[in-house]
N, C-alpha and C positions, 0 to 999 in steps of 0.2 A: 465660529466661522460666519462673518459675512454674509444673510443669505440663506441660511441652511437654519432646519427646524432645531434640529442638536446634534452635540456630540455624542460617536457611539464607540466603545473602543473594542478591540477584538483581540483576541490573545491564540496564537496558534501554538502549540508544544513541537519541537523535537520536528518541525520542518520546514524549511525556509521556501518551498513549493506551495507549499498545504492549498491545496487546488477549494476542498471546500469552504475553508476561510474568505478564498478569491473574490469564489460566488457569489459568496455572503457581502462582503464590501460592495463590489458594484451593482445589486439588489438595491442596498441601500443608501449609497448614493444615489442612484437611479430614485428613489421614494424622497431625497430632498435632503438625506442626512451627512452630516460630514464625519467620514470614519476614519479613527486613527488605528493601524493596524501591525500589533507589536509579534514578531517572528521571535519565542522565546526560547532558543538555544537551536542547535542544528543535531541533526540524525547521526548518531555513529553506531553502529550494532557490536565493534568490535571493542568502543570501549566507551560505552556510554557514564555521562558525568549526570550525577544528581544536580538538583539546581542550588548555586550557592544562597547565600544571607544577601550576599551584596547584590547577587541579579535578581532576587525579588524583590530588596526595597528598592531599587532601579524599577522595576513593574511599578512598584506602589508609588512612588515617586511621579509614575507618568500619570498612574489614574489621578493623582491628588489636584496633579497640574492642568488636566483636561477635563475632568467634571463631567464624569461623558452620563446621559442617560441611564447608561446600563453600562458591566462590563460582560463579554459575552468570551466564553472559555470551549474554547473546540478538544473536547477528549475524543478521540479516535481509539484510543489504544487504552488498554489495561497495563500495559510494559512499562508505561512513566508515569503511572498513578502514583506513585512515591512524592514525584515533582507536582506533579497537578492539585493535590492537597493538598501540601506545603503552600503552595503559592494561593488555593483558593482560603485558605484560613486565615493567612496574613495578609488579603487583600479586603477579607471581612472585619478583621480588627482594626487596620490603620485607614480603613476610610468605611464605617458601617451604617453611611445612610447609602453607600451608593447601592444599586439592584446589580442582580450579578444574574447570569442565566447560561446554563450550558447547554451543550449540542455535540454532534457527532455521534458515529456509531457505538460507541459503547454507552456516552449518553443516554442512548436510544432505547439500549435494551437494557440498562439499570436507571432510570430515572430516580428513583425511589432513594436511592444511597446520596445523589446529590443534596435533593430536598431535604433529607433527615440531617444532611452533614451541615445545613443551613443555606445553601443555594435558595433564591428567589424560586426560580426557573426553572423547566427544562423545556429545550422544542427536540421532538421525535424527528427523526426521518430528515428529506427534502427543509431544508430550513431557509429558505431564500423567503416565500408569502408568509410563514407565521413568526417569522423575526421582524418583518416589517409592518406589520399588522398589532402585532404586540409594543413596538417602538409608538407607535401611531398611538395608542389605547394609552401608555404608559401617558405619553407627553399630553394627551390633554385629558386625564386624567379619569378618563371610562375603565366601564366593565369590561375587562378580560375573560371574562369564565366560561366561557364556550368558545371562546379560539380554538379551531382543531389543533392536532399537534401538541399543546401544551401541556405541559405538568407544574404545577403549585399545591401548594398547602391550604386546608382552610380549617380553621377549628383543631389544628394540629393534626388533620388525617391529610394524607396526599391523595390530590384528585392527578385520573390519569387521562387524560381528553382523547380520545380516538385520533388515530393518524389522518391527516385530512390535507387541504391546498397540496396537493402533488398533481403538478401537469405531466400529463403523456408525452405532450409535445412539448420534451426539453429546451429546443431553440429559444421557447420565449423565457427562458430565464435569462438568456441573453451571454453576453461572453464575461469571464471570471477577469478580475483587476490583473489584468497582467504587468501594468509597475501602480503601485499601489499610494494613494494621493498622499497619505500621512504616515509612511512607517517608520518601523522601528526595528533594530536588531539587536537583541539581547544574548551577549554570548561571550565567554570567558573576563565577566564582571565588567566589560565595558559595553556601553548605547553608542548606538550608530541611526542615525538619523536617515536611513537609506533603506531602497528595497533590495532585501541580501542576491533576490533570484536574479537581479541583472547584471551580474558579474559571474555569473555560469556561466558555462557550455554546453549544458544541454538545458531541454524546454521539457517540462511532462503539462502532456496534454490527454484528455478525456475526448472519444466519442460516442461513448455510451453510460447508462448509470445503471447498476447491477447485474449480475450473475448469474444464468440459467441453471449451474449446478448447483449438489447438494451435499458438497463434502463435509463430512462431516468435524476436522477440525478450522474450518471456518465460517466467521459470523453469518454470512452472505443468506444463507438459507435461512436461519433464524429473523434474521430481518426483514426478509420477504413475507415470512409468515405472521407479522405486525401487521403489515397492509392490509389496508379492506381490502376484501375478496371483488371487487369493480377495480382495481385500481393495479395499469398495469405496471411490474415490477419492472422489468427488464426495457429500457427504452433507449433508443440512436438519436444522436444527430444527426440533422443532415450535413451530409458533405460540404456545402456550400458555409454553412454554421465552423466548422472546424478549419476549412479554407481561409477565412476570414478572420480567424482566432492566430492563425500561424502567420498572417500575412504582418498581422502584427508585431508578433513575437520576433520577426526579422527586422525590422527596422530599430524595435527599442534595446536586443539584444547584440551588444559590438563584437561579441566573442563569443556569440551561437555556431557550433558547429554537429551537432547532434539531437533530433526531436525523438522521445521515448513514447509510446504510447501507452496510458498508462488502464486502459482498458481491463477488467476480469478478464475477458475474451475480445480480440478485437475484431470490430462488424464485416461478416463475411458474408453477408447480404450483394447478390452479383449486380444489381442495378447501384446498389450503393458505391460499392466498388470499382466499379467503371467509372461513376461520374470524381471520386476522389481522387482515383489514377489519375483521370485526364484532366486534372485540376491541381491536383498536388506536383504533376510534371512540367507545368507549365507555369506556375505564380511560386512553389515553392524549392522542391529539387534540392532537400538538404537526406543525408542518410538517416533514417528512423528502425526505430526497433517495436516490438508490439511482445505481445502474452496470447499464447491459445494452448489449446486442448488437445489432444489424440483427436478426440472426436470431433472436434470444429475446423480441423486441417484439411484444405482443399488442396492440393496443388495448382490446376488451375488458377486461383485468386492469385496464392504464392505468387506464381510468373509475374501476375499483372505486375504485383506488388513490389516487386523486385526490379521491375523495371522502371519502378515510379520512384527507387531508393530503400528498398527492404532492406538491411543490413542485417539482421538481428530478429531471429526470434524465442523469447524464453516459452517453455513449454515445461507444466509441469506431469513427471510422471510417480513420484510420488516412495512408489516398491514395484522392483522387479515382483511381490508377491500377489498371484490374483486372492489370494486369500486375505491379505491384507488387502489390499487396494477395493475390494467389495464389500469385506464383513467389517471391515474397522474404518476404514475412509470414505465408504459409500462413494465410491466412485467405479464404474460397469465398462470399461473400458475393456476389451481383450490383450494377451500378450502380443499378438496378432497386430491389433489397432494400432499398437504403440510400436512396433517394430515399423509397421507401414506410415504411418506420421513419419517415421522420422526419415525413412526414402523418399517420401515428395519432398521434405523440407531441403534433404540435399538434391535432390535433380529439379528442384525447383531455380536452385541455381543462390540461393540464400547463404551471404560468406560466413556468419554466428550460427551456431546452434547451442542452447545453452539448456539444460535437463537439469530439472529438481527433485532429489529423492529427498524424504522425511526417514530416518537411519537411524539404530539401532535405542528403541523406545522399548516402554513394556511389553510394549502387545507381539513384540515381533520376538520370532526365533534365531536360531542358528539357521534351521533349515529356512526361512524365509529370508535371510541376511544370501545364502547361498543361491537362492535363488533371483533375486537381484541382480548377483553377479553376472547369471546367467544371460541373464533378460539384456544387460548392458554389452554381453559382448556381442550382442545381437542386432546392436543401433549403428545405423549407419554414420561411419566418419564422414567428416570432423566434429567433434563435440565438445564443447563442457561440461563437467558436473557441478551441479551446486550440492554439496552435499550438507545436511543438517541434520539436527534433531526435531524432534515435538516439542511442542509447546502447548501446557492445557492453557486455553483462553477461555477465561469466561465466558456463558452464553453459547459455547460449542457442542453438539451433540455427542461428541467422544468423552466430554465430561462425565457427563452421568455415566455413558455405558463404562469407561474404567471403572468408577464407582461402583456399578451393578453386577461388573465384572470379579469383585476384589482386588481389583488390582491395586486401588488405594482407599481409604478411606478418606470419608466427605471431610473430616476436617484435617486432613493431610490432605486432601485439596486444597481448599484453600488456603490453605500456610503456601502450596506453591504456586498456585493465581495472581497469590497477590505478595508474592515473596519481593523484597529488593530488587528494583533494576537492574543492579549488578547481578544480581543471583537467576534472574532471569534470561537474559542477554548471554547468561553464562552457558544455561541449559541449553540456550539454541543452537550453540557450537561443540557444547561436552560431546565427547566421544567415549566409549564404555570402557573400560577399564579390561573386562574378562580377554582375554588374551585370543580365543577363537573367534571373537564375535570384532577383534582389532584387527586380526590376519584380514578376514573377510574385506573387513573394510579399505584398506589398504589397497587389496586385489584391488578392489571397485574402484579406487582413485586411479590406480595406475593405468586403468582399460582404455581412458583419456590417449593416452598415449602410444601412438603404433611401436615405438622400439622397446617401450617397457611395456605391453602389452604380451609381445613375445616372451617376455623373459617372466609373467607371470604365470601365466599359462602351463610353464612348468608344472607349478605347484599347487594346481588346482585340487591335485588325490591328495594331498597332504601338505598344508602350507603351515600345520603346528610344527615340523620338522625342518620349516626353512625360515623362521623368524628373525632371524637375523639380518637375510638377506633380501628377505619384504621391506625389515626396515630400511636398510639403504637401497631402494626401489622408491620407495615412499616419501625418502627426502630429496628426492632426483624431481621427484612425481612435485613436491611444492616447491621447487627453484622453478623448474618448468611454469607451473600456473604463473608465478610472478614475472616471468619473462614474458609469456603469453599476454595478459593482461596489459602490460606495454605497446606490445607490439597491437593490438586490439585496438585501445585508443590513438595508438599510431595514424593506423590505421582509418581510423572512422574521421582524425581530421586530416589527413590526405584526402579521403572522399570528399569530403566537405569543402575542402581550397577547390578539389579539381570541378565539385560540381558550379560553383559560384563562377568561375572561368569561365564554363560554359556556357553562362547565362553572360557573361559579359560582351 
């Protein structure tokens, strides 16, 4: 390109959003470089596709024809390691002078398995200053070996460099490629020459980067404790930064009717929140949804928020069991806390409520499954449940304690860490089979519902002796969700025409 030091090419897995991909592109545009940035296949959970032969020599095909620098592979996930391997071996065979370097969270906390698999690279953490600092060294052809961040090889042992360039004040990374200069969309064996995310309806956006808790089946905590101990984890935008990011997102999106936040927890900081209220009611006034906590729920805020287009809030609560939810989830929450989140969230006046329980795994009982139940008839309507299973991810602190616990053994762990996509994807929807522990669960769907609500409640003494009649409860309870679900997105773009009117 015209102009520009080189090409750099970037490869996102399984998300045509992939926000820290974004980052990454307009960093390093902004540092001179011209980035071609390939979205390789889209997110499905419910029936995720390995990656074919033909969309990775389509991958390879573009690396050969653009000659970038480096190719740089964002692994977030362990769930699509299947693809991510396939595609990083045959990008090192059919072009093997080029440098290849990966990133993202599980990057982050396995470097080691990249570099030994033959990866150049790795950059930890924040990758916006050591990817373009490493691009800088590469092209005019200096020492790298003290870049924070980084991992390489030398003398065939992996050097691991301390986590380093992480600003507090995220603003000056500046805002993520929201349509992106050179992309690509790789998905069901044909390339599209286009950015996939401007033909959505909705936008996800970040106001914050990391997570003040310490649950234990996910990364969040373990990647905090990477960071130097100076260096602070958990940091916001300001408002004015996020304003300015969606102001955009409205103009270059023709068929935005929905912004998601896609926050751990989103910033309920009261000064913060005033000034985004009265900034997002006035420059933006589309309906948005956010993620919080029991314990991060204000009501208060709610209201603001709600009057500013709150539509939605997912909240996770995990197990009606406090015995689960402390000893195995490390999360300290009361049944209390959670019965009271869920009262602000409805007298907050907020139309979505949507609850996540992690459902019938090893660690839980009958009596924990029952008590669930409990917990749930206890939350204030209207609601959703997202209900699932567990999932061991690498790098999670419930790993080991299963292991420690007997619950499995280490190497029947990892057969299911790193089991098939499909076998994966699968776990996160399986439902147990034992017949007591499906009653249960059933009850627990149907509580969603006030008129099958009543009619479960029957059979709270004894639901082994009404299994029958659970079960057509049960298939009531999922024509329902998929009605509901309709009527949701209905919903959210009638808010969206009526609010744009108003601003007319």
């Amino acid at each position: 390109m015209s102009g520009s030091k080189a090409t750099i090419l970037l490869v996102a897995f399984y998300n045509i959003k992939a926000l820290g991909v974004r980052y990454l592109e307009a960093a390093l545009r902004k540092n001179g470089y011209h980035v071609t940035t390939v979205f390789f296949k889209d997110f499905n959970s419910l029936h995720p596709e390995l990656a074919t032969d033909t969309e990775i020599e389509q991958l390879c095909k573009l690396v050969r024809e653009k000659r970038p620098l480096f190719v740089g592979f964002s692994v977030m996930s362990s769930m699509y390691l299947e693809s991510v391997d396939k595609v990083i071996e045959r990008v090192r065979k059919t072009a093997p002078l080029t440098t290849t370097v990966c990133g993202g969270a599980f990057a982050t906390m396995f470097p080691e398995r990249f570099l030994d698999m033959g990866v150049n690279f790795v950059i930890r953490a924040d990758g916006e200053i050591p990817m373009c600092r490493l691009a800088d060294r590469l092209l005019a052809k200096e020492d790298f070996s003290q870049l924070p961040s980084l991992c390489y090889k030398k003398e065939g042992e992996n050097v691991i460099n301390e986590i380093g360039d992480i600003l507090t004040e995220i603003d000056e990374y500046g805002l993520p490629a929201i349509e992106c200069s050179d992309p690509y969309y790789i998905e069901q064996n044909t390339v599209q020459h286009s950015d996939p995310q401007l033909t959505t309806m909705s936008y996800e956006v970040i106001a914050s980067r990391g997570c003040p808790f310490t649950c234990s089946y996910c990364c969040c905590v373990n990647l905090r404790r990477l960071f130097p101990k100076d260096t602070k984890y958990v940091r916001t935008r300001s408002a004015a930064s996020v304003i300015a990011e969606l102001e955009i997102v409205k103009k270059k999106f023709k068929r935005l009717v929905f912004v998601h936040f896609y926050d751990e927890i989103f910033p309920n900081q009261p000064g913060w929140v005033d000034e985004f209220v009265r900034e997002y009611k006035k420059r933006i006034h589309l309906p948005f949804s956010i993620w919080s906590h029991p314990k991060a729920i204000r009501q208060d805020t709610l209201e603001k928020l709600v009057d500013a287009g709150l539509i939605e809030v997912t909240m996770g609560i995990q197990s009606g069991s406090e015995h689960i939810r402390r000893d195995i989830f490390h999360r300290y929450e009361s049944q209390d806390d959670i019965v009271e989140s869920t009262r602000m969230i409805r007298e907050a006046g907020v139309f979505w409520a949507s609850y996540d329980f992690m459902l019938q795994h090893p660690f839980e009982s009958i009596e924990d499954l029952k008590e669930t139940y409990f917990l749930v008839k206890k939350l204030h309507l209207p609601f959703e449940l997202q209900l699932h299973g567990l999932n061991f991810l690498p790098g999670t602190d419930i790993v080991s304690m299963a292991i420690e616990q007997g619950i499995v053994t280490e190497s029947r762990m990892n057969e299911i860490m790193y089991a098939p996509m499909s076998e994966q994807f699968q776990a996160y929807w399986k439902q147990e089979n034992d017949p007591e522990s499906q009653a249960w669960y059933q009850m627990i769907t149907c509580l969603q519902y006030p008129d099958l609500r009543k009619q479960v409640e029957q059979f709270e003494d004894d639901p082994m002796n009404h299994k029958a009649q659970l079960e057509v409860l049960y298939q009531k309870a999922q024509k329902k969700a998929k009605a509901r679900d309709y009527f949701k997105k209905g919903r959210f773009v009638l808010r969206s025409l009526g609010s744009r009117m108003k601003l007319r």
